[in-house]
C-alpha positions as CSV (number, residue, x, y, z in Angstrom):
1,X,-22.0,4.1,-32.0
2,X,-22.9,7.5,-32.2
3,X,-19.6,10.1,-31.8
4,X,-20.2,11.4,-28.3
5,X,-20.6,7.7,-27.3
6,X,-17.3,7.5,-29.2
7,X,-15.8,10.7,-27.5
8,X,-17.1,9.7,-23.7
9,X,-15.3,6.2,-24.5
10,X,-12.0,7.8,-25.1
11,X,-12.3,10.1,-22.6
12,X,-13.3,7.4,-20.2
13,X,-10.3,5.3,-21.7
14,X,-7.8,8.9,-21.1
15,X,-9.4,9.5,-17.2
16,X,-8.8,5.3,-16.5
17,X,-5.4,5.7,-17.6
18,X,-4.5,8.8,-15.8
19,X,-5.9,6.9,-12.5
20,X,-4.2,4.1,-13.3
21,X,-0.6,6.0,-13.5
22,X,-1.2,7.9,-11.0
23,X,-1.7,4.9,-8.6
24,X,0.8,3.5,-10.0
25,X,3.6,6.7,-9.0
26,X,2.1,6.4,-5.2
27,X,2.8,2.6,-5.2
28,X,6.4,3.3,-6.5
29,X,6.9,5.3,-4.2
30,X,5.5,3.8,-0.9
31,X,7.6,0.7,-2.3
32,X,10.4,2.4,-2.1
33,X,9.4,3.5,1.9
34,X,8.9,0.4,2.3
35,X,12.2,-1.0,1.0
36,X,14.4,1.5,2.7
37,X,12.7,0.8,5.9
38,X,12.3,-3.1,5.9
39,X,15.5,-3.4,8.4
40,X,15.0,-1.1,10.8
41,X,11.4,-2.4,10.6
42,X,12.2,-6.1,11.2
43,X,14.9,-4.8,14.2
44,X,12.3,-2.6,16.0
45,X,10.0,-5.8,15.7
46,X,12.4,-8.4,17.1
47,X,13.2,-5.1,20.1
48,X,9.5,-5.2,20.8
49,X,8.9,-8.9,20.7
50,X,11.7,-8.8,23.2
51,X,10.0,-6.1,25.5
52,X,7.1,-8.1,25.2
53,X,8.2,-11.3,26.2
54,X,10.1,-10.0,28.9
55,X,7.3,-8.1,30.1
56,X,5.1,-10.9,30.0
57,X,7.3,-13.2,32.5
58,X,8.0,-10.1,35.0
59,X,4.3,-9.3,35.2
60,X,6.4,-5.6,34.5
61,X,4.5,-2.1,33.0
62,X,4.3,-0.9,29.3
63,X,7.8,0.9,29.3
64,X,7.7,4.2,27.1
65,X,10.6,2.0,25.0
66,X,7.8,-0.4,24.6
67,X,5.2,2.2,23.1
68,X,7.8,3.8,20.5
69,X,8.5,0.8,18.9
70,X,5.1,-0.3,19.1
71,X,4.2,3.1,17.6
72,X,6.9,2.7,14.8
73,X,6.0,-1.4,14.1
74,X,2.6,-0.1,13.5
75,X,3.0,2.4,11.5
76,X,5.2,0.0,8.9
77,X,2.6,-2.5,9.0
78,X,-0.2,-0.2,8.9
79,X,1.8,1.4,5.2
80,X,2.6,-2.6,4.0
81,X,-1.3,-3.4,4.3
82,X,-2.5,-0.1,2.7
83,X,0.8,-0.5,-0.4
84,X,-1.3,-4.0,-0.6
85,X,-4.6,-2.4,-0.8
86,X,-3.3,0.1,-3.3
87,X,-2.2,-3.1,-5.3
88,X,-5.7,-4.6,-5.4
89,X,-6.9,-1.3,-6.5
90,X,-4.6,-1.0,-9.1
91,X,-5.3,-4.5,-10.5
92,X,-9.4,-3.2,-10.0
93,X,-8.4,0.3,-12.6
94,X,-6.5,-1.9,-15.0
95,X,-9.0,-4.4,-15.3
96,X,-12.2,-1.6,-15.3
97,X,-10.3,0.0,-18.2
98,X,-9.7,-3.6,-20.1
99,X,-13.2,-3.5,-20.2
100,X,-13.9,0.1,-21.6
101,X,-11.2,-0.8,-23.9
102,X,-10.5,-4.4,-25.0
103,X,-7.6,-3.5,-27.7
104,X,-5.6,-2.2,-24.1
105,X,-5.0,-6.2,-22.6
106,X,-3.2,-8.1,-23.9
């Protein structure tokens, strides 16, 4: 291997790892949303499956109560599937850089 191959390798290597933490101090983070939120999350859903359901057998409007909740369930769910996107993606870095550099798994 000539040296700049060398030098792009380990700069490669350096830019993979930086990704990689970097990714990795978002996913802390939204984990840590995620945590402190998980109650009030799982009481607003049960609220709007309530709303819902009672809606459903009054043949009644979408209250503004109704669209809040909705607005706030979403928005958890919407953060849970993108934390579990940001995990695929991390799992995609470390295993891009396993392959620039073998001596890194394991």
């Amino acid at each position: 291997m000539s040296w700049q191959t060398v030098h792009m390798t380990d700069k490669n290597i350096k830019d993979k790892q930086s990704l990689i933490q970097q990714l990795r101090d978002v996913a802390e983070k939204e984990t840590a949303w995620l945590e402190k939120n998980r109650l009030l999350y799982t009481q607003k859903r049960e609220q709007l499956d309530h709303l819902i359901k009672e809606r459903g057998l009054t043949g009644g409007e979408v209250t503004p109560e109704e669209q809040k909740l909705s607005k706030h369930v979403a928005l958890y769910e919407s953060r849970r599937a993108g934390m579990r996107d940001l995990a695929k993606e991390i799992n995609k870095e470390e295993q891009s850089l396993d392959r620039i550099n073998p001596s890194n798994s394991g």
